[in-house]
PDB file of N, CA, C, O and CB in Angstrom:
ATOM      1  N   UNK A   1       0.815  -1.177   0.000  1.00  0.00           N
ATOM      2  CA  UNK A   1       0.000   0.000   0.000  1.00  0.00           C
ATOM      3  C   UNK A   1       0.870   1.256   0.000  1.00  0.00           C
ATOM      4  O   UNK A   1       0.882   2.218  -0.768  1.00  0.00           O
ATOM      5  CB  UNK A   1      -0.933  -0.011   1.193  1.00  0.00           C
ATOM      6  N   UNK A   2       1.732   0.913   1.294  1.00  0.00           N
ATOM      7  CA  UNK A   2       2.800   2.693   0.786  1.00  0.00           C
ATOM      8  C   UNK A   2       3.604   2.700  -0.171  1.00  0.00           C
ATOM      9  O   UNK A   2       4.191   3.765  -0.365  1.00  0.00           O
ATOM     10  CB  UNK A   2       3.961   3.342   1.846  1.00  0.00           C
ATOM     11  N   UNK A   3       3.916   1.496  -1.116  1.00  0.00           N
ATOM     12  CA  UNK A   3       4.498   1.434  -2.241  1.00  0.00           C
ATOM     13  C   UNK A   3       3.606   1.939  -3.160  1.00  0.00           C
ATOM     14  O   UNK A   3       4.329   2.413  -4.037  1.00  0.00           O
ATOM     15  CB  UNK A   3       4.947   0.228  -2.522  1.00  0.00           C
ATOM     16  N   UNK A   4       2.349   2.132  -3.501  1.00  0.00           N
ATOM     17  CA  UNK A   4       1.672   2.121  -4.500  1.00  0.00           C
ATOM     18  C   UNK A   4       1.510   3.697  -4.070  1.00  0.00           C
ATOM     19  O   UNK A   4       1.382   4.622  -4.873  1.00  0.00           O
ATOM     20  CB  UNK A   4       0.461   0.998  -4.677  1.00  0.00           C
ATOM     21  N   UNK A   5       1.533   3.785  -2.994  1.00  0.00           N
ATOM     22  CA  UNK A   5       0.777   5.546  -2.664  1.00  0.00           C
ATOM     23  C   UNK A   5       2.320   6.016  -3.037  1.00  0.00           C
ATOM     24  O   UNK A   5       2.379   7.212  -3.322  1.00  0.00           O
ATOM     25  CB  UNK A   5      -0.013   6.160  -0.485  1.00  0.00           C
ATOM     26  N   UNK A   6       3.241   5.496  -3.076  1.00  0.00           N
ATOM     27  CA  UNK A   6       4.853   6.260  -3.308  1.00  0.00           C
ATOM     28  C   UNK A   6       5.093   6.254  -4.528  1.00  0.00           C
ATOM     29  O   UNK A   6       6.118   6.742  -5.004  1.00  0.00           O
ATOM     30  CB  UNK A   6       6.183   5.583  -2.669  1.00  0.00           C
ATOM     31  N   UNK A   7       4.020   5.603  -5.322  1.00  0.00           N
ATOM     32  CA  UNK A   7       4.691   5.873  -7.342  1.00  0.00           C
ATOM     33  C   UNK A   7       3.505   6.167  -7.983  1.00  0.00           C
ATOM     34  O   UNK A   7       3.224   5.795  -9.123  1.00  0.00           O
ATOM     35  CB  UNK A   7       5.469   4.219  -8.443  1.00  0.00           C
ATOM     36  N   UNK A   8       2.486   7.138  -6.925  1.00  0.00           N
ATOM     37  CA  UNK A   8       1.453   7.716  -8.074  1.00  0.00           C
ATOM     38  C   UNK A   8      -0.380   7.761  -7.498  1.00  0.00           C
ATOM     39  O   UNK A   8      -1.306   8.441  -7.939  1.00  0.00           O
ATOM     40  CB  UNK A   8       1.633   6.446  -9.628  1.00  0.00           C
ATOM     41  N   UNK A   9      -0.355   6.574  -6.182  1.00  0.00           N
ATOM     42  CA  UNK A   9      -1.327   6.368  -6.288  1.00  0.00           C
ATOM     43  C   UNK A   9      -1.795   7.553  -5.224  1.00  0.00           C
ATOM     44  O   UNK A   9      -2.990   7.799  -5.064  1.00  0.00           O
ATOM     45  CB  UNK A   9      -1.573   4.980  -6.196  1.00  0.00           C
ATOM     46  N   UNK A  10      -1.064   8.053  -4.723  1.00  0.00           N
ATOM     47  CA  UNK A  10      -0.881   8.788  -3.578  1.00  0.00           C
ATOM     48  C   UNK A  10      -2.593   9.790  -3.656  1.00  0.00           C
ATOM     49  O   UNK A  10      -2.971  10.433  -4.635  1.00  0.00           O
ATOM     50  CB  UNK A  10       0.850   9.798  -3.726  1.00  0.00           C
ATOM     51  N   UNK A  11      -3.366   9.630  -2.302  1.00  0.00           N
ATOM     52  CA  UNK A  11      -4.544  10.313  -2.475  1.00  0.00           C
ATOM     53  C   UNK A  11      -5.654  10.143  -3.049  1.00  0.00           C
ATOM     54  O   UNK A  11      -6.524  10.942  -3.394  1.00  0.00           O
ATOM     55  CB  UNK A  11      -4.368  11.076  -2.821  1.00  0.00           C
ATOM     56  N   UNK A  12      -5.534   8.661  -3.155  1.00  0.00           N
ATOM     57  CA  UNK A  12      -6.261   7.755  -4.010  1.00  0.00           C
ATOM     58  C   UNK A  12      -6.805   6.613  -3.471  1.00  0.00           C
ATOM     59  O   UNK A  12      -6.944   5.601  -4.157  1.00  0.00           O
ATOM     60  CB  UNK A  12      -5.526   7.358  -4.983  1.00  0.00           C
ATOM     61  N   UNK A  13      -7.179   6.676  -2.135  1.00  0.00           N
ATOM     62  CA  UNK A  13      -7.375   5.378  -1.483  1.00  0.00           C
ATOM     63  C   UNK A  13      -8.042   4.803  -1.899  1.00  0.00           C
ATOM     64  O   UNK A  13      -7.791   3.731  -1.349  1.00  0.00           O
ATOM     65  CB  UNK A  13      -7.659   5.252  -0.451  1.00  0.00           C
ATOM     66  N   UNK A  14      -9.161   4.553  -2.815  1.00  0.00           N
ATOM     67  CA  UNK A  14     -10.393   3.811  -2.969  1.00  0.00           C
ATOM     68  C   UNK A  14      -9.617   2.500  -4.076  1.00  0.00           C
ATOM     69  O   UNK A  14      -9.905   1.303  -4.093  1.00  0.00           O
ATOM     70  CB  UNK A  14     -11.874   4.963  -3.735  1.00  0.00           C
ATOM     71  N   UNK A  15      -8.532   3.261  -4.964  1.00  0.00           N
ATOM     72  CA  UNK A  15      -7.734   2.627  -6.340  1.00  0.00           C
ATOM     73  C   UNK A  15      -6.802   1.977  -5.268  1.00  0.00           C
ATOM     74  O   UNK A  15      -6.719   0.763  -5.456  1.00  0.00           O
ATOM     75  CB  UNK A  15      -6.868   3.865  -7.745  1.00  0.00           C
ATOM     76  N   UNK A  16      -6.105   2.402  -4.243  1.00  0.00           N
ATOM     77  CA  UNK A  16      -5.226   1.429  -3.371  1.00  0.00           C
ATOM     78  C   UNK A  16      -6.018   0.228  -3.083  1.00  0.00           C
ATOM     79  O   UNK A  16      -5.730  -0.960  -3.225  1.00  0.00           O
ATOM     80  CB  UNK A  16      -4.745   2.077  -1.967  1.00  0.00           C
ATOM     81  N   UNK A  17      -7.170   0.848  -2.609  1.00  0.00           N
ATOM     82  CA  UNK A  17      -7.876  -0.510  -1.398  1.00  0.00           C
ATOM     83  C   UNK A  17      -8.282  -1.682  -2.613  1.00  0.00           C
ATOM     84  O   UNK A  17      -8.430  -2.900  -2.511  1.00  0.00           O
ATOM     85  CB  UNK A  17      -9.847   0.138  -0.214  1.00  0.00           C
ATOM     86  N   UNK A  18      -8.384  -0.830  -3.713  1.00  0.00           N
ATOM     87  CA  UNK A  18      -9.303  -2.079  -4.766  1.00  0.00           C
ATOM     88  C   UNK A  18      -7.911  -3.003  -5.426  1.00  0.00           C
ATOM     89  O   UNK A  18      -8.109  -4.092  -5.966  1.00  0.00           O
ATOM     90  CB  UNK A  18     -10.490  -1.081  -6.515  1.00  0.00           C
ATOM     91  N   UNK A  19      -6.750  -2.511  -5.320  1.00  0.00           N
ATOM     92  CA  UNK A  19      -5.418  -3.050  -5.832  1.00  0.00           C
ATOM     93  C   UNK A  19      -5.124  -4.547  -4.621  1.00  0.00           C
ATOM     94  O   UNK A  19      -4.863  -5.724  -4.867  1.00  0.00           O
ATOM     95  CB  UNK A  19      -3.993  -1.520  -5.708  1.00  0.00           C
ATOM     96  N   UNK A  20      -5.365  -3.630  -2.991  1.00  0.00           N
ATOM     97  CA  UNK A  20      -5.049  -4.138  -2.266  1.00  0.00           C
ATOM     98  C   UNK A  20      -6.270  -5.476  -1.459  1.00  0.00           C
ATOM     99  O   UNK A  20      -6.246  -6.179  -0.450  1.00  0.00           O
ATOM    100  CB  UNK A  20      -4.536  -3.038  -1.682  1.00  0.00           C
ATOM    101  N   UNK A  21      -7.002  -5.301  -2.349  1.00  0.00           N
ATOM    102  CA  UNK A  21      -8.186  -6.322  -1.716  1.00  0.00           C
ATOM    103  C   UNK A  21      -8.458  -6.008  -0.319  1.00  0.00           C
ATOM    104  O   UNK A  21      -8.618  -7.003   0.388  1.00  0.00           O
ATOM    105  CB  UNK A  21      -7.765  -7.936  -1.734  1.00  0.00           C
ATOM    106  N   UNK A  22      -8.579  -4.512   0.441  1.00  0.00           N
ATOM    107  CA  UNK A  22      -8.748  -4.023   1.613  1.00  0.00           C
ATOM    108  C   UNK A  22     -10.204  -2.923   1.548  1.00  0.00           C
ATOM    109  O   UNK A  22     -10.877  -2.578   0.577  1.00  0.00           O
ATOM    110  CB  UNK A  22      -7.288  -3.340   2.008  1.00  0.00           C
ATOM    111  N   UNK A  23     -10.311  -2.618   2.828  1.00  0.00           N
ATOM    112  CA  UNK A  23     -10.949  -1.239   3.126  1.00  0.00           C
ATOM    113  C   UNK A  23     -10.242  -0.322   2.860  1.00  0.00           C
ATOM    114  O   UNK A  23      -9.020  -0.390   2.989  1.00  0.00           O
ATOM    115  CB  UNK A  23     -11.319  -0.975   4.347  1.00  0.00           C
ATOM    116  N   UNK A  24     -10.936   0.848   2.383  1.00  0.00           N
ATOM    117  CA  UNK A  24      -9.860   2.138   1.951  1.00  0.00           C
ATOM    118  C   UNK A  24      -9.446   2.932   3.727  1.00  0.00           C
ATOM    119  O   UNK A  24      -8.516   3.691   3.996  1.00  0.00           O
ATOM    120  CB  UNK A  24     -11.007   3.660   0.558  1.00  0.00           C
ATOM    121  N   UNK A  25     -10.313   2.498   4.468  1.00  0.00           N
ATOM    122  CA  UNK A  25      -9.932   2.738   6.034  1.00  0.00           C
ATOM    123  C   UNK A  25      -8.546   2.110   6.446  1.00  0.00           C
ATOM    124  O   UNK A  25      -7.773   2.787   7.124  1.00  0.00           O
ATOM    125  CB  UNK A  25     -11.095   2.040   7.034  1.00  0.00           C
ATOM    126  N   UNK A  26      -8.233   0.906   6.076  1.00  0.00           N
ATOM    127  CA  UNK A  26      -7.350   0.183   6.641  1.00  0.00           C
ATOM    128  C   UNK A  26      -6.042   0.751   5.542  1.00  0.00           C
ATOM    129  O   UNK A  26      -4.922   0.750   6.054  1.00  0.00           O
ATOM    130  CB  UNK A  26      -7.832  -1.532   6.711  1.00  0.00           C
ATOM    131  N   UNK A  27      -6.142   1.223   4.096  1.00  0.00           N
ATOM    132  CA  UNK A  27      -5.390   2.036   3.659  1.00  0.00           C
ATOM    133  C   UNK A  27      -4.649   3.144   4.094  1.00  0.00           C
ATOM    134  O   UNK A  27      -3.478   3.322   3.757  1.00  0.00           O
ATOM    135  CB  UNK A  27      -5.852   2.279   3.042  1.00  0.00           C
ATOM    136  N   UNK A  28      -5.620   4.305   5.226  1.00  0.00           N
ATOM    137  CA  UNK A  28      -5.591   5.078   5.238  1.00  0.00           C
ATOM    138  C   UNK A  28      -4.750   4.823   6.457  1.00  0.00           C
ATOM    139  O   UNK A  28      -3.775   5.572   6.400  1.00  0.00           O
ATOM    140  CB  UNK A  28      -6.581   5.670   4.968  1.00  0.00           C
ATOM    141  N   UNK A  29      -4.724   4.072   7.540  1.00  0.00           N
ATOM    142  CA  UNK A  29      -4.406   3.593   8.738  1.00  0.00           C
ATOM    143  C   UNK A  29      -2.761   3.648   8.256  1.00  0.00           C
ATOM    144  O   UNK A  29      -1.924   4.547   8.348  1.00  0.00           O
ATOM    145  CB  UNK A  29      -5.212   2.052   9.209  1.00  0.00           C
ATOM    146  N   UNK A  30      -2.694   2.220   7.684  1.00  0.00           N
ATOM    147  CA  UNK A  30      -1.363   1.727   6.911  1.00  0.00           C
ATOM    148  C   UNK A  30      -0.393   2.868   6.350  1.00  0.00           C
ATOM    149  O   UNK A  30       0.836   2.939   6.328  1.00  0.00           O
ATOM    150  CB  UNK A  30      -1.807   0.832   5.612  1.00  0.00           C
ATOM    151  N   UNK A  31      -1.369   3.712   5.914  1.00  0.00           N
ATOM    152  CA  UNK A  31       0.199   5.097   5.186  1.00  0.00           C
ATOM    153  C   UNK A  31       0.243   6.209   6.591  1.00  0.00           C
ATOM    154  O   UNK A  31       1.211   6.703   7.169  1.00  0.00           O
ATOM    155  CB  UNK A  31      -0.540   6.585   3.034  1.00  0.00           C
ATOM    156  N   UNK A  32      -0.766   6.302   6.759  1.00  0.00           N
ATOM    157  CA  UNK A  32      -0.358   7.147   8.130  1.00  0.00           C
ATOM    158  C   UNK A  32       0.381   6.707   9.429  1.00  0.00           C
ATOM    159  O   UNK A  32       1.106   7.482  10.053  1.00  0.00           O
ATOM    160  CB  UNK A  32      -1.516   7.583   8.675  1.00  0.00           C
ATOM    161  N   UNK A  33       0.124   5.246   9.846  1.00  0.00           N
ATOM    162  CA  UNK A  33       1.506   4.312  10.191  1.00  0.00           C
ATOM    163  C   UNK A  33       3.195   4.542  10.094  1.00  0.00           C
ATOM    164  O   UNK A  33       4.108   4.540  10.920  1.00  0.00           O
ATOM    165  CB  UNK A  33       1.372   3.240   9.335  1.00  0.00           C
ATOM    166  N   UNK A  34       3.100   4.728   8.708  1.00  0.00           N
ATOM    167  CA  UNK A  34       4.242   4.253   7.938  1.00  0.00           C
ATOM    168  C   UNK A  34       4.736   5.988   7.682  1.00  0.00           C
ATOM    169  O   UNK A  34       5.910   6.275   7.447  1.00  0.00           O
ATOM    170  CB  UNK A  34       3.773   3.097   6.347  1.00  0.00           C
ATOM    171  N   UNK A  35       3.898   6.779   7.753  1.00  0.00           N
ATOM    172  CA  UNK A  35       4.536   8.263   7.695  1.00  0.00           C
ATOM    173  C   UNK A  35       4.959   8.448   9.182  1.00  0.00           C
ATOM    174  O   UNK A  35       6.168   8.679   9.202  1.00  0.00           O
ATOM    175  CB  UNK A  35       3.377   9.573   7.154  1.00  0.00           C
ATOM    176  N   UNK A  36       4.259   8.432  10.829  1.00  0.00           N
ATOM    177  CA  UNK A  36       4.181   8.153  11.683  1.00  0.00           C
ATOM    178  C   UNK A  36       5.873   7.854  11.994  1.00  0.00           C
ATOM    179  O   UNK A  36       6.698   8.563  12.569  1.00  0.00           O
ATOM    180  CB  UNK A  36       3.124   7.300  11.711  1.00  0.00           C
ATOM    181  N   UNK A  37       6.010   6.478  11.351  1.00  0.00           N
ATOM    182  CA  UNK A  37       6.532   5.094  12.157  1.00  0.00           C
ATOM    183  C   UNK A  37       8.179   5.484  11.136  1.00  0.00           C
ATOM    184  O   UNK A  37       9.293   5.606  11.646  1.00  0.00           O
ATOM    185  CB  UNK A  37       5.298   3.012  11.721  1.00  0.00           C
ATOM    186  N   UNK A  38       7.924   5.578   9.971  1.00  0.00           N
ATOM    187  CA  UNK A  38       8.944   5.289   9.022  1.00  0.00           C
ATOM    188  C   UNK A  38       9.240   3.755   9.422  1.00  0.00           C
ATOM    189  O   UNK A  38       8.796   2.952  10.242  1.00  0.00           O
ATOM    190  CB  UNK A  38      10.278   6.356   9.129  1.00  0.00           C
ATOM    191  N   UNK A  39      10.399   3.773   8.234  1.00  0.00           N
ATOM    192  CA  UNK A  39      11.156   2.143   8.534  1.00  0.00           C
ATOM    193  C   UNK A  39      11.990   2.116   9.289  1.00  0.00           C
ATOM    194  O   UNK A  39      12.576   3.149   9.612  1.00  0.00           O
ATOM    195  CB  UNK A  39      11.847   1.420   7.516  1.00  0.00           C
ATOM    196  N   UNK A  40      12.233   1.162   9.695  1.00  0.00           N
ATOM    197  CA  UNK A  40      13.261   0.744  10.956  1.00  0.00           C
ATOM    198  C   UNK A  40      13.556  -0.437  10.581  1.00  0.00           C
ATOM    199  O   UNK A  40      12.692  -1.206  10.159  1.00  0.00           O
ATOM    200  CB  UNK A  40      12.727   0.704  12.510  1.00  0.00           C
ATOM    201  N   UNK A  41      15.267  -0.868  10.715  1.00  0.00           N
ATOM    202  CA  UNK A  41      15.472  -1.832  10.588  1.00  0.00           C
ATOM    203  C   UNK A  41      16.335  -1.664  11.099  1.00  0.00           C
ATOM    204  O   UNK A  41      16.798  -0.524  11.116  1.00  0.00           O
ATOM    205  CB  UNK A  41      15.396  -2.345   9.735  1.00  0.00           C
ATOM    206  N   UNK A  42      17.217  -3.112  12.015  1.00  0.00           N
ATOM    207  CA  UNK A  42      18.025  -3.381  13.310  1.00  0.00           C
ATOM    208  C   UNK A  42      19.279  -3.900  12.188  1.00  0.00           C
ATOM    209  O   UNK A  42      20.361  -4.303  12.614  1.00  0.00           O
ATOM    210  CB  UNK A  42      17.239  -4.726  14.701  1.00  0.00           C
TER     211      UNK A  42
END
């Protein structure tokens, strides 16, 4: 999902959720997470 919102789909949840076989809620959760959280890796 934040891959797809990072090459275009960005602001588009309804085209994420239907890519992603999700709720466009649980879209919206997931990128705001991931803006939030960023990556982390040990």
């Amino acid at each position: 999902m934040v891959l797809l919102s990072a090459q275009g789909m960005q602001g588009d949840d309804r085209k994420i959720a239907q890519v992603a076989f999700t709720s466009e809620d649980r879209v919206r959760d997931v990128i705001h997470n991931s803006n939030a959280d960023g990556f982390h890796s040990n």
